[in-house]
PyMOL Python script that loads the backbone (N, CA, C, O; Angstrom):
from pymol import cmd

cmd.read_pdbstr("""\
ATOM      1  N   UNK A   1     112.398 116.150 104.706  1.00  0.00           N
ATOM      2  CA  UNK A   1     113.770 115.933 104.260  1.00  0.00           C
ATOM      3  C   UNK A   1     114.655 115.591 105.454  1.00  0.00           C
ATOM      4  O   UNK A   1     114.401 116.093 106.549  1.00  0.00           O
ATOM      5  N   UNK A   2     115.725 114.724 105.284  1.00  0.00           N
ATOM      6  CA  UNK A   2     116.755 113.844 105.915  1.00  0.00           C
ATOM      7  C   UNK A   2     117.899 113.887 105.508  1.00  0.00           C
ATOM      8  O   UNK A   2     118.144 114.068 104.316  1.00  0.00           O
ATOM      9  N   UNK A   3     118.932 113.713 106.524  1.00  0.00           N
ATOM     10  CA  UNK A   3     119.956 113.303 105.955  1.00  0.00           C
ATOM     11  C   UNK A   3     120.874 112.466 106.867  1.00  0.00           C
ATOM     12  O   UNK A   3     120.587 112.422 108.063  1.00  0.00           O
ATOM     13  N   UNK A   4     121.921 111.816 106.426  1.00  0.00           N
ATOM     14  CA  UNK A   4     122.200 110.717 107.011  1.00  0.00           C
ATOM     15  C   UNK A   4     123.542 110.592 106.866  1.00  0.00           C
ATOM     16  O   UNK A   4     123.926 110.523 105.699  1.00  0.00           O
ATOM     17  N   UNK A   5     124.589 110.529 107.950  1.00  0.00           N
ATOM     18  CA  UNK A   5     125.697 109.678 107.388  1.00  0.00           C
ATOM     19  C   UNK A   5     125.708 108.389 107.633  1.00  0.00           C
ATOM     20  O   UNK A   5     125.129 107.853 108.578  1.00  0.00           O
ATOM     21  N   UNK A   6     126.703 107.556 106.358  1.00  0.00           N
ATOM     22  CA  UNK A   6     126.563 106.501 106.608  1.00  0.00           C
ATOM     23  C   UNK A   6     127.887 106.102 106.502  1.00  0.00           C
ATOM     24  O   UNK A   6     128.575 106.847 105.804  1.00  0.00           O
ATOM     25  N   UNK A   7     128.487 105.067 107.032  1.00  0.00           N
ATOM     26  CA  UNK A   7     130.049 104.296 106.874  1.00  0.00           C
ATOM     27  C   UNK A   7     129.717 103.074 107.042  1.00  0.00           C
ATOM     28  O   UNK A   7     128.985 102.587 107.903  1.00  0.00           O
ATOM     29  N   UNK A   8     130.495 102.390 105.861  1.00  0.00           N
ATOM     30  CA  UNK A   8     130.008 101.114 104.956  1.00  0.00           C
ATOM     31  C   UNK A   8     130.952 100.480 105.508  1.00  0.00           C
ATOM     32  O   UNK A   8     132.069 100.997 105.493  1.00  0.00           O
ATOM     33  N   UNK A   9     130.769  99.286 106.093  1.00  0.00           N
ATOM     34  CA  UNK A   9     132.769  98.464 106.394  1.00  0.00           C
ATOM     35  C   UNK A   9     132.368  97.001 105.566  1.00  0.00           C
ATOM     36  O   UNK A   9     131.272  96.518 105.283  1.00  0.00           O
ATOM     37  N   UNK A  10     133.714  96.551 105.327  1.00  0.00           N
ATOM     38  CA  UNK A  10     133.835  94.951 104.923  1.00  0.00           C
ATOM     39  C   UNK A  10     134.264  95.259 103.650  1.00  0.00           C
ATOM     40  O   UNK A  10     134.641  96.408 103.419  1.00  0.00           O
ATOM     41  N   UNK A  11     134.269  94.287 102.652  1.00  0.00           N
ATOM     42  CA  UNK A  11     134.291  94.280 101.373  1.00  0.00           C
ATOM     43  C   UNK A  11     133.970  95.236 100.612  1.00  0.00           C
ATOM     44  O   UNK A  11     133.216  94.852  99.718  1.00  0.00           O
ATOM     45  N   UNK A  12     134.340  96.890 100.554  1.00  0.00           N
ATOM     46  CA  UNK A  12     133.788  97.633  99.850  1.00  0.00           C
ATOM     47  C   UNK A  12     134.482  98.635  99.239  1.00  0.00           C
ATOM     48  O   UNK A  12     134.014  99.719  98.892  1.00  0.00           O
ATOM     49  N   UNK A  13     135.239  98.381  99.155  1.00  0.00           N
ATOM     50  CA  UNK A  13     136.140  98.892  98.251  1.00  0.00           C
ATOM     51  C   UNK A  13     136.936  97.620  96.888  1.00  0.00           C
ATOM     52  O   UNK A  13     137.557  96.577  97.091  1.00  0.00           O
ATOM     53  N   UNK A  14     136.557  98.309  95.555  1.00  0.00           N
ATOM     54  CA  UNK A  14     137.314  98.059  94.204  1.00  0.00           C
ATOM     55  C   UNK A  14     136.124  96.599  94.263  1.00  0.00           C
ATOM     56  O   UNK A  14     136.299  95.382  94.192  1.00  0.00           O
ATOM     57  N   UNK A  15     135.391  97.126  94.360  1.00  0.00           N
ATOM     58  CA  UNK A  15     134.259  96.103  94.301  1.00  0.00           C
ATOM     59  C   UNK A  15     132.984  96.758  93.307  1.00  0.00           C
ATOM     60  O   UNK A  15     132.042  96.040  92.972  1.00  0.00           O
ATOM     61  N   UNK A  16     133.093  98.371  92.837  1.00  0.00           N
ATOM     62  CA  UNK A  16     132.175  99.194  92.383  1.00  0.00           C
ATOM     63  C   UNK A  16     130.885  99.748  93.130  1.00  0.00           C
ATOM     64  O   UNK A  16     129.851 100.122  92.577  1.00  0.00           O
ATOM     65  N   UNK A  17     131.154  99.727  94.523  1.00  0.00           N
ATOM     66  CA  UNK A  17     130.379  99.696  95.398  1.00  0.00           C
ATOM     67  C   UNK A  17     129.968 101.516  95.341  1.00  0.00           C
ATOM     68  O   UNK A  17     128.819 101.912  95.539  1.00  0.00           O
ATOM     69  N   UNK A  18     130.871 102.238  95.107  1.00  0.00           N
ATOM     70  CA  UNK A  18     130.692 104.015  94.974  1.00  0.00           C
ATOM     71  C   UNK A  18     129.715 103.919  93.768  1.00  0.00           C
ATOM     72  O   UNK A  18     128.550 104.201  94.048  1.00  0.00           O
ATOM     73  N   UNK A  19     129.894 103.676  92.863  1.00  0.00           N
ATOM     74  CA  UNK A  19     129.592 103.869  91.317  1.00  0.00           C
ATOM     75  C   UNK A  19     128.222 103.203  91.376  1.00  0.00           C
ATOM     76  O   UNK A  19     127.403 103.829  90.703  1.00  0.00           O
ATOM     77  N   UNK A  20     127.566 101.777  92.168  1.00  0.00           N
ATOM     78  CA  UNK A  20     126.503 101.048  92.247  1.00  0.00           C
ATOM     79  C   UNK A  20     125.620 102.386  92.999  1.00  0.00           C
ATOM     80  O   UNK A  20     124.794 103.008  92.331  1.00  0.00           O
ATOM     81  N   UNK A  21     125.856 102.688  94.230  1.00  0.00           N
ATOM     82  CA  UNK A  21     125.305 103.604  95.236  1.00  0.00           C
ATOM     83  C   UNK A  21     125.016 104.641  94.479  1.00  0.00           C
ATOM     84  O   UNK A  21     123.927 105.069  94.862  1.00  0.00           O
ATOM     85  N   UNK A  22     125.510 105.404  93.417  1.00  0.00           N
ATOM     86  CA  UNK A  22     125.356 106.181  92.992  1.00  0.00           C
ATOM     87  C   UNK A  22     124.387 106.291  92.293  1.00  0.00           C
ATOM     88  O   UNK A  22     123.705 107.300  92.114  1.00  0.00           O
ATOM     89  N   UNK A  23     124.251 105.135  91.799  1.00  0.00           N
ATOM     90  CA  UNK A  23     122.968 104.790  90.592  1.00  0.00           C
ATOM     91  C   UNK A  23     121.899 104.703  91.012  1.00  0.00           C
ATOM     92  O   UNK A  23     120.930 105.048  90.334  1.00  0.00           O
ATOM     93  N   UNK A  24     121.758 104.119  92.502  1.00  0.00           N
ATOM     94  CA  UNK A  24     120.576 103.700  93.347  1.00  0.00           C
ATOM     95  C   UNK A  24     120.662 105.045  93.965  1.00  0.00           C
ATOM     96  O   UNK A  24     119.440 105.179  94.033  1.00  0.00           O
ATOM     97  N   UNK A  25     121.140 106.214  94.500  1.00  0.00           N
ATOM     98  CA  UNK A  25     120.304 107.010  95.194  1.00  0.00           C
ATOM     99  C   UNK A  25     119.940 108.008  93.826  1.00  0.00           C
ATOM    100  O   UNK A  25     118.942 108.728  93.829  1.00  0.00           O
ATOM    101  N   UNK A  26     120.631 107.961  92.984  1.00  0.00           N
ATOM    102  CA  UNK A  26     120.147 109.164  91.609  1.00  0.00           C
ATOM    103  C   UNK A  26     118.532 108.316  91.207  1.00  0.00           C
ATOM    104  O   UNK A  26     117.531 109.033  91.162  1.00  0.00           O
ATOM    105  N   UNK A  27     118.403 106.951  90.962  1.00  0.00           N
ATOM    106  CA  UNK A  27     117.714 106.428  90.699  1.00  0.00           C
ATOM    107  C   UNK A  27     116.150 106.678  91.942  1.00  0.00           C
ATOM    108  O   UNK A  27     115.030 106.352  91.548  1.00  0.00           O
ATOM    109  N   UNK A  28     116.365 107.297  93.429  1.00  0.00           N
ATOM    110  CA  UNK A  28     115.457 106.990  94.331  1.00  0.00           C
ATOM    111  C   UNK A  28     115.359 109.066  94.928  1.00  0.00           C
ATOM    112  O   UNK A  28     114.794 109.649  95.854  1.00  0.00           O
ATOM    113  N   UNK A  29     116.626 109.691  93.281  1.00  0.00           N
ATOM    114  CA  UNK A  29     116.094 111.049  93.984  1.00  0.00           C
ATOM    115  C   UNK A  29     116.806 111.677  94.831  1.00  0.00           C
ATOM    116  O   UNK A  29     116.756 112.889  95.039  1.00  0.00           O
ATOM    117  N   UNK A  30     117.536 110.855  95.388  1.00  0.00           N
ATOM    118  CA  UNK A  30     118.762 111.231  96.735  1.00  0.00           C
ATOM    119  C   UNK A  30     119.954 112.175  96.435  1.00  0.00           C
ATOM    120  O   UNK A  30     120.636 111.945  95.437  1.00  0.00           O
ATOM    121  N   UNK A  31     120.198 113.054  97.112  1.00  0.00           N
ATOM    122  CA  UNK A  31     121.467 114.375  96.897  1.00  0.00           C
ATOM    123  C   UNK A  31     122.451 113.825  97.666  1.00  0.00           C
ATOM    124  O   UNK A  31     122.154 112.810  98.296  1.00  0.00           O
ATOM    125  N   UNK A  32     123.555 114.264  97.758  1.00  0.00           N
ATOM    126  CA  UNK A  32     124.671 113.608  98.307  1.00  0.00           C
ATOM    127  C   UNK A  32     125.964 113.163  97.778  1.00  0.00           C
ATOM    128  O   UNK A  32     126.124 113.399  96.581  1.00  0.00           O
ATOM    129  N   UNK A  33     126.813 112.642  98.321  1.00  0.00           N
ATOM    130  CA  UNK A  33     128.025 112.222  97.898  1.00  0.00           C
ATOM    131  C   UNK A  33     128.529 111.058  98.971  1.00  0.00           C
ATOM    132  O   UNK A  33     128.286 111.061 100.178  1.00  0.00           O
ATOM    133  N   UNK A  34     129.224 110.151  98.303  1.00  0.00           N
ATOM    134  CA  UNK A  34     129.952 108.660  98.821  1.00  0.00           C
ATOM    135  C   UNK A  34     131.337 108.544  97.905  1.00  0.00           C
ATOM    136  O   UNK A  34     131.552 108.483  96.694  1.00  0.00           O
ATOM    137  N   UNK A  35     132.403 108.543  99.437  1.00  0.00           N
ATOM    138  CA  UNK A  35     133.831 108.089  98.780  1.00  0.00           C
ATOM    139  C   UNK A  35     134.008 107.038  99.710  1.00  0.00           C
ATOM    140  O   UNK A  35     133.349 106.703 100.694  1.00  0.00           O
ATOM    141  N   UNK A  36     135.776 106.264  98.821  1.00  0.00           N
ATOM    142  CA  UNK A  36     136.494 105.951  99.994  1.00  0.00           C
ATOM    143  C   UNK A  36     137.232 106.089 101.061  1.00  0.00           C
ATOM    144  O   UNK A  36     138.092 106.968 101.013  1.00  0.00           O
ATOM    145  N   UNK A  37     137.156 105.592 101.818  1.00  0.00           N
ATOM    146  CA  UNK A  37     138.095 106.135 102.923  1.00  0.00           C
ATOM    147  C   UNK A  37     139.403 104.973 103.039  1.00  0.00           C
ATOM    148  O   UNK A  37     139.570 103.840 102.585  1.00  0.00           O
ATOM    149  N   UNK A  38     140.268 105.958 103.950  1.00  0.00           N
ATOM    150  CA  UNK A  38     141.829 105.303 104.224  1.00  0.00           C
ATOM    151  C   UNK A  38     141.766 103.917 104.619  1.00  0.00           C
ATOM    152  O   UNK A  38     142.457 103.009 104.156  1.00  0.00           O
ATOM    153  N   UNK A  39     140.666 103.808 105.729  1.00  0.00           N
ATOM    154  CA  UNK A  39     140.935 102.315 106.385  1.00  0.00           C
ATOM    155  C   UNK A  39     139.746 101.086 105.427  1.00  0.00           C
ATOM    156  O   UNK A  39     139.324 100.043 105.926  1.00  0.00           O
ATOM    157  N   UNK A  40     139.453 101.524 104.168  1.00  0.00           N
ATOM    158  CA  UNK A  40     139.426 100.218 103.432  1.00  0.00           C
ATOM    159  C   UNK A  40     137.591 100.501 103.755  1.00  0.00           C
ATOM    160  O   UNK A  40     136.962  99.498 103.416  1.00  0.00           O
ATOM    161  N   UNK A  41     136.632 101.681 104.346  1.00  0.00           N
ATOM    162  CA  UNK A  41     135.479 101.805 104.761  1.00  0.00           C
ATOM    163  C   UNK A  41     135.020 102.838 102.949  1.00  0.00           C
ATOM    164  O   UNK A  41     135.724 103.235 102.021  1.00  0.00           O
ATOM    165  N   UNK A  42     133.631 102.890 103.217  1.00  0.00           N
ATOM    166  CA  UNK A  42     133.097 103.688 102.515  1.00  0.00           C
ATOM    167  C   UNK A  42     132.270 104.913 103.159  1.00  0.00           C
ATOM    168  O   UNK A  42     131.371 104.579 103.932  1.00  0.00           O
ATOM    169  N   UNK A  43     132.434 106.077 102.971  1.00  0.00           N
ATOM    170  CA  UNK A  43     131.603 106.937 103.752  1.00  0.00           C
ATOM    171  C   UNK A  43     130.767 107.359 103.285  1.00  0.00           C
ATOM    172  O   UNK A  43     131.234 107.423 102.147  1.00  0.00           O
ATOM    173  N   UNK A  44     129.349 107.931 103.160  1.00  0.00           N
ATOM    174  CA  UNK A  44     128.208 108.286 102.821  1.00  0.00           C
ATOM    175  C   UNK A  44     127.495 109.131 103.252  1.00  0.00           C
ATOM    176  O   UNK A  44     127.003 109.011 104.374  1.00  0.00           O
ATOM    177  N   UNK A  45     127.181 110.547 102.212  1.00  0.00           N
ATOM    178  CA  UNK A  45     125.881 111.533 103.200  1.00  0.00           C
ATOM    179  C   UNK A  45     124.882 110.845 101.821  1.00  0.00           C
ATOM    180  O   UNK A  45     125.276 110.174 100.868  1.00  0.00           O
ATOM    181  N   UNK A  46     123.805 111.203 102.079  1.00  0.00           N
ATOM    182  CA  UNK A  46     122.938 110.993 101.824  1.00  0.00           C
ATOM    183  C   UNK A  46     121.469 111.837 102.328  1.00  0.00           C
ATOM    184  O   UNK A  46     121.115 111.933 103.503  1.00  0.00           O
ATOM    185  N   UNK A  47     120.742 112.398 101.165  1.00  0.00           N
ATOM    186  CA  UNK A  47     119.743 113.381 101.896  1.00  0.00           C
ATOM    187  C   UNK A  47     118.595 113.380 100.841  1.00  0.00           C
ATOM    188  O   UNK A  47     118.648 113.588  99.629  1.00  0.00           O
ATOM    189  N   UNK A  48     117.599 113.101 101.607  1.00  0.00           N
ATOM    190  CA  UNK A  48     115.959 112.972 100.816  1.00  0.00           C
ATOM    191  C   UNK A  48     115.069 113.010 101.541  1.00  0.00           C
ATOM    192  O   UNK A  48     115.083 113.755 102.521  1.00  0.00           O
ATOM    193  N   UNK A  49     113.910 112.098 101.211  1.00  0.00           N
ATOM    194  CA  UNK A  49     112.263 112.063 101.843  1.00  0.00           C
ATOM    195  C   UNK A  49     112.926 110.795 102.793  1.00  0.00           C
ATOM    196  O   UNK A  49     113.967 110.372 102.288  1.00  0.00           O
ATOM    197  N   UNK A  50     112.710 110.413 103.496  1.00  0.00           N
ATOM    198  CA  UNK A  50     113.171 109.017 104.674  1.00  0.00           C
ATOM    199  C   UNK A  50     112.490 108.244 103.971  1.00  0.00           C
ATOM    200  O   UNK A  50     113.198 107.256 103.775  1.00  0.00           O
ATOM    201  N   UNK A  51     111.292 108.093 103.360  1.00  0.00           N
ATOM    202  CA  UNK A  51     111.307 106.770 102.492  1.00  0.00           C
ATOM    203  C   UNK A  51     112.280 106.249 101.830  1.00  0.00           C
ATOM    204  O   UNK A  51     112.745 105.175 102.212  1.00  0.00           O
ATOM    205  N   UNK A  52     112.675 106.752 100.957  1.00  0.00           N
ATOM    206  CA  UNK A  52     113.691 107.023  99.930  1.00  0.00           C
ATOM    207  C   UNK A  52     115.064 106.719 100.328  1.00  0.00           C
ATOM    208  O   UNK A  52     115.885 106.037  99.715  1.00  0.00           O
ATOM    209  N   UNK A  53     115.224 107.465 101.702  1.00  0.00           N
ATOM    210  CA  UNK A  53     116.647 106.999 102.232  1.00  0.00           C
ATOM    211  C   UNK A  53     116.508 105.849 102.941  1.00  0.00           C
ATOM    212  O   UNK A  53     117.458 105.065 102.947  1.00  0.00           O
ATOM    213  N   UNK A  54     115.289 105.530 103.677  1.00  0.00           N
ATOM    214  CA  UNK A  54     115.289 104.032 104.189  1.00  0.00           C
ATOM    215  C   UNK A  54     115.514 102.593 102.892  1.00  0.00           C
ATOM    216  O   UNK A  54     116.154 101.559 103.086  1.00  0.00           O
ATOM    217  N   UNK A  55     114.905 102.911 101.863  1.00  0.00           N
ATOM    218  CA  UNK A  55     115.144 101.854 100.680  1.00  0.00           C
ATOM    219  C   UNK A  55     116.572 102.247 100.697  1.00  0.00           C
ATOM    220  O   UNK A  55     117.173 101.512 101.481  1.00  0.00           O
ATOM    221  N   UNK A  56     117.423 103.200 100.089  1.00  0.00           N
ATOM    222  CA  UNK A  56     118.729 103.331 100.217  1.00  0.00           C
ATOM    223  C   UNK A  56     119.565 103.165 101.084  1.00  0.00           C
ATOM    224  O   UNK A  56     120.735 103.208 100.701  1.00  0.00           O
ATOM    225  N   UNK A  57     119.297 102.910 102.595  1.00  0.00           N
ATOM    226  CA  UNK A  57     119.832 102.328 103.545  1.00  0.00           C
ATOM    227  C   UNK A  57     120.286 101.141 103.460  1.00  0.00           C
ATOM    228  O   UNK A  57     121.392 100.636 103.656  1.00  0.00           O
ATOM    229  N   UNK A  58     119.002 100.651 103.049  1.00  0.00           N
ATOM    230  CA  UNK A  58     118.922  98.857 102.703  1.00  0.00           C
ATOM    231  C   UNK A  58     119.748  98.215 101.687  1.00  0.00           C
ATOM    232  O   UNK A  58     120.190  97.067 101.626  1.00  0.00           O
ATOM    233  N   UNK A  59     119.846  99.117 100.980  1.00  0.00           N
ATOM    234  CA  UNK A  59     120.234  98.736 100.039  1.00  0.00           C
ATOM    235  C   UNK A  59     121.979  99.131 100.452  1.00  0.00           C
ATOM    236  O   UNK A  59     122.849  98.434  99.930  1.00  0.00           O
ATOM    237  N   UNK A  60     122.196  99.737 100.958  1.00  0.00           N
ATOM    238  CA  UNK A  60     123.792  99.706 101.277  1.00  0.00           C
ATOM    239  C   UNK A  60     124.372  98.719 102.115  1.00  0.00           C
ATOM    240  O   UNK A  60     125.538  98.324 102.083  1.00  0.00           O
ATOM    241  N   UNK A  61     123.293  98.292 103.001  1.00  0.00           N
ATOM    242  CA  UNK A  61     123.742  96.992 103.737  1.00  0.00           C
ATOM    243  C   UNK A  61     123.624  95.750 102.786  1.00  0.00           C
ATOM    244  O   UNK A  61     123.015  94.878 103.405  1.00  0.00           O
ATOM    245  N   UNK A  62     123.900  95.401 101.766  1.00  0.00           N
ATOM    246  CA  UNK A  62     123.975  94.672 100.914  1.00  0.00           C
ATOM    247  C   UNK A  62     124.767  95.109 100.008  1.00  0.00           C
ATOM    248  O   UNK A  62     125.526  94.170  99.767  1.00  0.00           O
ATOM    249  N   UNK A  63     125.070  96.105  99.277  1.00  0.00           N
ATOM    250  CA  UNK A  63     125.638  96.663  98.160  1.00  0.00           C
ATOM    251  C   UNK A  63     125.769  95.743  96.621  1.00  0.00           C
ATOM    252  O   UNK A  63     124.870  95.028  96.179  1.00  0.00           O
ATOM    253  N   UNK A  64     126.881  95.933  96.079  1.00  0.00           N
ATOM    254  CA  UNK A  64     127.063  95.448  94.536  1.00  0.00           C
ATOM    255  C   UNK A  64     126.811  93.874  94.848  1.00  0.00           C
ATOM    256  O   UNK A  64     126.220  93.627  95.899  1.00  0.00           O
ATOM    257  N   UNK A  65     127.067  93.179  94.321  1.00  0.00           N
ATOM    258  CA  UNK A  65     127.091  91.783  93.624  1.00  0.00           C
ATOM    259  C   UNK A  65     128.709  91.222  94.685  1.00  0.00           C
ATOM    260  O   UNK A  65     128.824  90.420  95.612  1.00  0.00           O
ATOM    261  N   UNK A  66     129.246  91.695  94.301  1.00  0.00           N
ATOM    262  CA  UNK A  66     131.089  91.654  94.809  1.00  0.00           C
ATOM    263  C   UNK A  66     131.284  91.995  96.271  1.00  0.00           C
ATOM    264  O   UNK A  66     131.942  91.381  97.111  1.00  0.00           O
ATOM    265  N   UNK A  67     130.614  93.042  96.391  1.00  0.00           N
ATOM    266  CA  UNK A  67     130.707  93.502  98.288  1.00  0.00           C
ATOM    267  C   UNK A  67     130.079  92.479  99.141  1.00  0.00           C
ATOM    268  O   UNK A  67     129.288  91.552  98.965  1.00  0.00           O
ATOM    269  N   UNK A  68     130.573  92.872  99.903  1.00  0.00           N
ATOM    270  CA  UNK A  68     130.842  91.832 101.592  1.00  0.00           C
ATOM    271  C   UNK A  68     130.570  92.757 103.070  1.00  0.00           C
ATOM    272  O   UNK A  68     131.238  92.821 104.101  1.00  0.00           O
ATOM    273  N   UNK A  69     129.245  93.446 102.651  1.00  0.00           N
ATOM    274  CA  UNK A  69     129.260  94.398 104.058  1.00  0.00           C
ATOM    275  C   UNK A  69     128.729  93.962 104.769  1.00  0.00           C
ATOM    276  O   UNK A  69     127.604  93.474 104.666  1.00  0.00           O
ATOM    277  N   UNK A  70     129.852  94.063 106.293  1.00  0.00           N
ATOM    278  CA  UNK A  70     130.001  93.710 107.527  1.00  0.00           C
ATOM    279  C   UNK A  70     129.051  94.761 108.055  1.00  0.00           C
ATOM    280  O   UNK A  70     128.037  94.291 108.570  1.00  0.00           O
ATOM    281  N   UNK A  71     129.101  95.406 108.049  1.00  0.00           N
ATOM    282  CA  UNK A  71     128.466  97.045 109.225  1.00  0.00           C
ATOM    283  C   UNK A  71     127.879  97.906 108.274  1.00  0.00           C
ATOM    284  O   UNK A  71     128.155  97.581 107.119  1.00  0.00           O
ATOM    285  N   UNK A  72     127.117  98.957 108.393  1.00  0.00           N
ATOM    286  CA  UNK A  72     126.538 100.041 108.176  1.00  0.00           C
ATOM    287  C   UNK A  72     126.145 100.952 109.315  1.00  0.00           C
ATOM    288  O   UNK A  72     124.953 100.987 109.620  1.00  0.00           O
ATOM    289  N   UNK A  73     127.250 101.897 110.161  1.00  0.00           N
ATOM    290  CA  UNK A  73     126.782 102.928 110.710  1.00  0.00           C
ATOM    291  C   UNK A  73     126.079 103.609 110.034  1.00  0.00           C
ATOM    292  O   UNK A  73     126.221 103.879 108.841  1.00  0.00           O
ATOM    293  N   UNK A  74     125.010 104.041 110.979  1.00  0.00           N
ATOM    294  CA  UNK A  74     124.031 105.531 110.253  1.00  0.00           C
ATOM    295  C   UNK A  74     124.241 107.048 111.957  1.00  0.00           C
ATOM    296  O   UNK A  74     124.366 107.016 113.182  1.00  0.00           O
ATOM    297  N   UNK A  75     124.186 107.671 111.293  1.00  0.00           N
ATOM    298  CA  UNK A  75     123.619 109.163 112.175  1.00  0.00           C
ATOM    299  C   UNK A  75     123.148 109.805 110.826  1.00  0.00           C
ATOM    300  O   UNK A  75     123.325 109.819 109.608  1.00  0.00           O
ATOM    301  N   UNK A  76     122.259 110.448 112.109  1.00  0.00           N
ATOM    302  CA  UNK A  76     121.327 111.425 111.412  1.00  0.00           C
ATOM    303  C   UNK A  76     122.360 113.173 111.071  1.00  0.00           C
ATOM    304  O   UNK A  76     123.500 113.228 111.531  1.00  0.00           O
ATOM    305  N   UNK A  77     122.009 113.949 110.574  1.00  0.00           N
ATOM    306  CA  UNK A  77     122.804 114.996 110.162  1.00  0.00           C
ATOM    307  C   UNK A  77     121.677 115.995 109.916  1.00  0.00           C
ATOM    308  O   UNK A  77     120.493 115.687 109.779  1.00  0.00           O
ATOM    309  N   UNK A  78     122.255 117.401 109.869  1.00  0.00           N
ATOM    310  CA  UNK A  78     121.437 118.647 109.324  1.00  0.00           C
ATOM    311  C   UNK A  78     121.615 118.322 107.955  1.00  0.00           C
ATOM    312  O   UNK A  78     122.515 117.744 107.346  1.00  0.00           O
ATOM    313  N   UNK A  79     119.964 119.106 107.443  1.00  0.00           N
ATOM    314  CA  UNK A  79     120.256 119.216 105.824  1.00  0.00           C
ATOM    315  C   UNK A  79     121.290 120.088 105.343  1.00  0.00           C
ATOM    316  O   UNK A  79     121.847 120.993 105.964  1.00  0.00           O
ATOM    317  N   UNK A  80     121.533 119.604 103.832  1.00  0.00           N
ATOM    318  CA  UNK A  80     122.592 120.705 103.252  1.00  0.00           C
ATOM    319  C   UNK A  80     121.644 121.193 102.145  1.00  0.00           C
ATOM    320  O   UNK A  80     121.911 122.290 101.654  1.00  0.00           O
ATOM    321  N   UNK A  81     120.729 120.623 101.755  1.00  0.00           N
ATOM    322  CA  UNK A  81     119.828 121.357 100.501  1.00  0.00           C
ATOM    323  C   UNK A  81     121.010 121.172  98.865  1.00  0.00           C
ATOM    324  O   UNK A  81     121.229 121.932  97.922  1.00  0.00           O
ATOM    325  N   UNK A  82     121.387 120.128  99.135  1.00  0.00           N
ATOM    326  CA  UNK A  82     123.124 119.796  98.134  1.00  0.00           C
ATOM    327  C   UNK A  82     121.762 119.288  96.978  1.00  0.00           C
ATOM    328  O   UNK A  82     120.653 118.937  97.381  1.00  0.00           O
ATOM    329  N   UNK A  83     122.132 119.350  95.635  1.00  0.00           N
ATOM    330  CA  UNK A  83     121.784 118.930  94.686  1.00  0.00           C
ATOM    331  C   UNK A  83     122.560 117.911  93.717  1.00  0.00           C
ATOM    332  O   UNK A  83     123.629 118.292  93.239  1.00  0.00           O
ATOM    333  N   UNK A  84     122.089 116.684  93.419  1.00  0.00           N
ATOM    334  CA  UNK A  84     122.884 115.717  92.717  1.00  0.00           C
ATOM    335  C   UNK A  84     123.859 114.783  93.494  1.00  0.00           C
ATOM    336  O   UNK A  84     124.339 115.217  94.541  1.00  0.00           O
ATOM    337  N   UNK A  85     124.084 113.931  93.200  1.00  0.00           N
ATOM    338  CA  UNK A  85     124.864 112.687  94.027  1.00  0.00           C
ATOM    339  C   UNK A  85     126.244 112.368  93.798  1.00  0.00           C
ATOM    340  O   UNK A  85     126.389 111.777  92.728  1.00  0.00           O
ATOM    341  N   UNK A  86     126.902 112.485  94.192  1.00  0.00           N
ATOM    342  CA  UNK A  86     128.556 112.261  93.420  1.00  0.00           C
ATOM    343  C   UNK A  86     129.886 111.352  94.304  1.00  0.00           C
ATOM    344  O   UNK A  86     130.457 111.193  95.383  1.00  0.00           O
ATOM    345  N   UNK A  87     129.832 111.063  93.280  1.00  0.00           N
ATOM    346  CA  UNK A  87     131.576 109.958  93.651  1.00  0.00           C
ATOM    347  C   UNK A  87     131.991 110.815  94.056  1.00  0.00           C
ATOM    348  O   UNK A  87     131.618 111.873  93.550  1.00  0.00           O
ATOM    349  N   UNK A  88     133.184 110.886  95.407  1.00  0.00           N
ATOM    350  CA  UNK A  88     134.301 112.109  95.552  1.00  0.00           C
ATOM    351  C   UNK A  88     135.396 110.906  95.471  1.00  0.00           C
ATOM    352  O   UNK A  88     135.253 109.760  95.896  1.00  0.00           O
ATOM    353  N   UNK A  89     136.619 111.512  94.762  1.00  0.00           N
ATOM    354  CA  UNK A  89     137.337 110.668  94.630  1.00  0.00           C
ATOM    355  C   UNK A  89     138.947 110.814  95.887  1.00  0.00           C
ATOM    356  O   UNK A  89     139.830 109.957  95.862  1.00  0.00           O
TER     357      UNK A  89
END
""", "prot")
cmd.dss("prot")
cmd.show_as("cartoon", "prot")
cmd.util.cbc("prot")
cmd.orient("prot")
């Protein structure tokens, strides 16, 4: 088990980019939570098997259909043992 922060920049906000992510890490198993942030970024923990979060990595550097991501910081993080994935609003 892993966990990861991540901060999304470019096009990612009011694009459904929280609500897409959400589907893909519930869909790959992943615990965690992703909001927006002030300066127009998306922030992301994220915590699983590193397979799992590497496909979900990937998949954030691309996001919805509508998004335009420029960057994807990652660091690594302690586990939280968090259950379920959630929008914070």
């Amino acid at each position: 088990m892993k966990r990861y922060k991540l901060i999304i920049k470019g096009r990612v906000q009011g694009v459904w980019y929280r609500g897409s992510a959400q589907r893909k890490a519930r869909e790959l198993g992943l615990n965690g939570f992703i909001k927006n942030m002030p300066d127009g970024s998306v922030y992301a923990e994220a915590e699983g098997n590193e397979s799992n979060l590497d496909v979900f990595i990937e998949w954030c550097k691309k996001g919805p259909e509508l998004a335009r991501v420029e960057a994807v910081l990652i660091e690594e993080t302690g586990t939280l043992g968090q259950q379920g994935f959630e929008v914070h609003r």
